[in-house]
N, C-alpha and C positions, 0 to 999 in steps of 0.2 A: 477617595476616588482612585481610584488606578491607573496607574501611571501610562501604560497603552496594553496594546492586545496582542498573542502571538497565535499561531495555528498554521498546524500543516494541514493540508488542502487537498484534495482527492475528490474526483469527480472519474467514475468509472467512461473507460475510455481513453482516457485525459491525460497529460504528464505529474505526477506529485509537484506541489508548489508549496512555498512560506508564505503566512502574511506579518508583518510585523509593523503595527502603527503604533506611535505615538498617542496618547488620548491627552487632551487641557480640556480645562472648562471652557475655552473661547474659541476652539476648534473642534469641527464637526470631522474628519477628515471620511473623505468617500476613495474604495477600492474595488477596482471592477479585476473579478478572476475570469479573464482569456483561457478557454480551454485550447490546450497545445496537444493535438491527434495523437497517440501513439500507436504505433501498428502491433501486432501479435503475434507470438508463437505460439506452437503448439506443442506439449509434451505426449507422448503415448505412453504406456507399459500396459505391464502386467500383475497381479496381486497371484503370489504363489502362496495359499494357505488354505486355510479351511472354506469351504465355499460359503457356508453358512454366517461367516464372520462378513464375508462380501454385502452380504443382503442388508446389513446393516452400516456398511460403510459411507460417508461423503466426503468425499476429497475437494479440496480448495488449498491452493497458492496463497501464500500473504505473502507480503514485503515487510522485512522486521525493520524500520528506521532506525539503525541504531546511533546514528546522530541527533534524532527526535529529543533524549533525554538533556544534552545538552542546548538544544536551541530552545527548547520550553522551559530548561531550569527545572528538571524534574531529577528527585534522585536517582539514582544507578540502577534500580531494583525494580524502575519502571518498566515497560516493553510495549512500543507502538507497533502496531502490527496494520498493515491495512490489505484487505482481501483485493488481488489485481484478477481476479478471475471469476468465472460460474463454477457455480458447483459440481461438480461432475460423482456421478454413479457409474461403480464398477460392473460391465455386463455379467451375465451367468458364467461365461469363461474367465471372468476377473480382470479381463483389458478395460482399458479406462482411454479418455482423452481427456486434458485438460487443456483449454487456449486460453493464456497470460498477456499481460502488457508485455512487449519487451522493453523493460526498464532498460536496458544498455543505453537507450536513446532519450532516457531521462537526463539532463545535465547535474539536478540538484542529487536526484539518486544516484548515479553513477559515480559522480565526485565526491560526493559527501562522505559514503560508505567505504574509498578507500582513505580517505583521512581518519578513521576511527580504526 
């Protein structure tokens, strides 16, 4: 049996969260995940290349956790990545918009990532 459970937590919209229970045979343990709102920004540009390459493009933001391999005990060569946005397609001019979480207002994100 396994000793408990870990996992980082993602619910679009949401703030990134850990869960980290103990598991016994004689404990059942219950964990309710509170979504914490995050607001958003928005990035704009531009894609300066071939137009033809546009038509094929999809753009999406992730968030690389790079403290994820150590709180899961995964080795080094891991990479959790979690998408904080929609997808977004470049127009026939190549502008784009993307709108992200702003993680700055994540506490686990924000801190975490400057300790690694």
């Amino acid at each position: 049996m396994a000793a408990g459970i870990k996992a980082i937590l993602y619910a679009p919209g949401c703030a990134i969260a850990t869960l980290d229970l103990p598991l016994s045979a004689t404990s059942n343990p219950r964990y309710d995940c509170v979504c914490q709102p995050l607001r958003t920004v928005s990035i704009t540009g531009a894609l300066r290349s071939d137009e033809a390459l546009w038509r094929q493009l999809e753009l999406q933001a992730k968030y690389v956790a790079r403290w994820g391999q150590k709180f899961l005990q995964l080795d080094t060569d891991s990479v959790i990545d979690i998408p904080v946005g929609e997808v977004a397609y470049p127009g026939e001019d190549g502008r784009f918009r993307l709108t992200i979480l702003d993680l700055a207002d994540n506490p686990l994100s924000a801190s975490q990532d400057l300790k690694t």
